[in-house]
N, C-alpha and C positions, 0 to 999 in steps of 0.2 A: 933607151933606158930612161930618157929623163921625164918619158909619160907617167912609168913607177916611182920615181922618183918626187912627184907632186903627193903622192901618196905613201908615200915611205913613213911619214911623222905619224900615221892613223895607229889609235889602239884598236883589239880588236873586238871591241865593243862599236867602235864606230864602223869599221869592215861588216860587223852582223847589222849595223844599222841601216848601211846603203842595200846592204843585200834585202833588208825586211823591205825598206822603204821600195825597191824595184821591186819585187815580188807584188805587193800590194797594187802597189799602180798600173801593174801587167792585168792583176786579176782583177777590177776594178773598170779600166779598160775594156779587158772583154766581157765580162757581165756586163758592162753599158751598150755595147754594139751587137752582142750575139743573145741578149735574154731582154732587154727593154726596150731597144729600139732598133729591133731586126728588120722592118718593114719602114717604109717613111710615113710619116704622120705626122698633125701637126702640135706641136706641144701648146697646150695649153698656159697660159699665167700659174694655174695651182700647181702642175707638173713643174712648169720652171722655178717655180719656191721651192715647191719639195725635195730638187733635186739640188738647189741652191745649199739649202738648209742640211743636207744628207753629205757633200762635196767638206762642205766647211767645218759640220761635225767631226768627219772622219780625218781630216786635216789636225783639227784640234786636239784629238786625240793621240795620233802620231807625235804632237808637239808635246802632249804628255807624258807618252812615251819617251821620248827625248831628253826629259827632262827626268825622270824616275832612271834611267837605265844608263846614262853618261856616269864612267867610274874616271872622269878627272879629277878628283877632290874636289870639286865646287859644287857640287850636291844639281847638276847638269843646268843650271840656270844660265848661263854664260851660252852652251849650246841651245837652252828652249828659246832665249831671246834672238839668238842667230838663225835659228830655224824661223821664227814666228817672222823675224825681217823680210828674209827672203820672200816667205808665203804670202805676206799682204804686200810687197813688190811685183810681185809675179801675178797674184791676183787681181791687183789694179792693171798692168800692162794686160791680162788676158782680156777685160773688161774694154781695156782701148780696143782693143784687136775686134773683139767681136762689132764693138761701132762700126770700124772700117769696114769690114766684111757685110755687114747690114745693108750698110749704104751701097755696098758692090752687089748685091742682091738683089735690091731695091732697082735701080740704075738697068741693071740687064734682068730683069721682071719676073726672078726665080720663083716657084709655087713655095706656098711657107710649109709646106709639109715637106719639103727639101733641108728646111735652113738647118734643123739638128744636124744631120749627116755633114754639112759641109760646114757650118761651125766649128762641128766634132774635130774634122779631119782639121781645118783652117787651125784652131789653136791647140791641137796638139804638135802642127809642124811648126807654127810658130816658138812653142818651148821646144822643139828638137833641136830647129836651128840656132834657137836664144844660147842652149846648153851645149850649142858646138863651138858659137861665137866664145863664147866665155870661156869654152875650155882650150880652145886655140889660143887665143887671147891669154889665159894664163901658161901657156908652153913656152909662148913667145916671151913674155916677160921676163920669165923666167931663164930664157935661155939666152935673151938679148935685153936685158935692163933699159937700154937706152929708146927701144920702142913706146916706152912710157911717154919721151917728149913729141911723137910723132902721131901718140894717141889723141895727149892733149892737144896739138897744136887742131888736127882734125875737131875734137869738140869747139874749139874758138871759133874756127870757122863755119859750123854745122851754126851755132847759136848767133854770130852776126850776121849771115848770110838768110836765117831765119824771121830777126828782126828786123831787117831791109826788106824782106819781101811784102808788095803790093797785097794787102790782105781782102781788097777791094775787087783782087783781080781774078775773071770767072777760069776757073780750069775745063778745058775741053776735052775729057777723056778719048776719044778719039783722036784728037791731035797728040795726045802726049807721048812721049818712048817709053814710057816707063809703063 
């Protein structure tokens, strides 16, 4: 019960909200894999604008929505601004993620009429599992307050352990475990 319970505070404006926003993203999804790039090809520069420019439209518009259709009394700005955070958080990290995957591309000599598909697939699971961590992560919190110290003590060490490291020093992907 305490999964419903993270969700118990929502009006039901914001319940039609998650629901519109998953619906969109489902159909959006598969009109990108099943009508425009059903076949592997390679995308072009103008294609990857356009589709750039079509992603971030349709984004923005949601966050309009958001903001016209929130019945908290603050006329939804409070929610367009928390929507709009998340969106360019999440778009910067997706933007990380496809470097990474480039480079793992690049490295094992993928054909670029490949890299759509496995882009596609790479940062879609990358926010799957983003939105598991987070939602686990807020259960836990949730359920056990004190996991908060044992979050942070991990980021202190994530971030000195990152500043020590030899930034000089070549990584051998073959040697690594990871």
């Amino acid at each position: 019960m305490l999964l419903f319970s993270l969700f118990s505070s929502q009006s039901q404006a914001e319940t039609i909200l998650f629901g519109v926003f998953a619906v969109i993203i489902i159909v959006f999804l598969l009109v990108d894999l099943g009508v425009f790039n059903k076949t592997a090809h390679k995308i072009t520069t103008r294609s990857a604008l356009y589709q750039s420019i079509f992603w971030v439209f349709i984004s923005t518009l949601f966050g309009l929505f958001i903001y016209l259709y929130d019945d908290s009394g603050k006329g939804g700005l409070n929610a367009a601004i928390e929507y709009f955070s998340a969106y360019l958080t999440e778009y910067a990290l997706s933007v990380d993620n496809i470097f990474v995957i480039l480079l793992i591309l690049k490295y094992f000599a993928v054909k670029e009429e490949y890299y759509h598909n496995i882009l596609f697939w790479g940062i879609l699971g990358a926010v799957f599992f983003r939105g598991i961590f987070i939602f686990v992560g807020a259960l836990l919190i949730a359920k056990f307050h004190w996991i908060l110290y044992g979050f942070g003590v991990l980021l202190i060490y994530s971030g000195i352990k990152g500043y020590l490291e030899d930034s000089d020093s070549k990584i051998d992907p073959e040697k690594n475990l990871v």
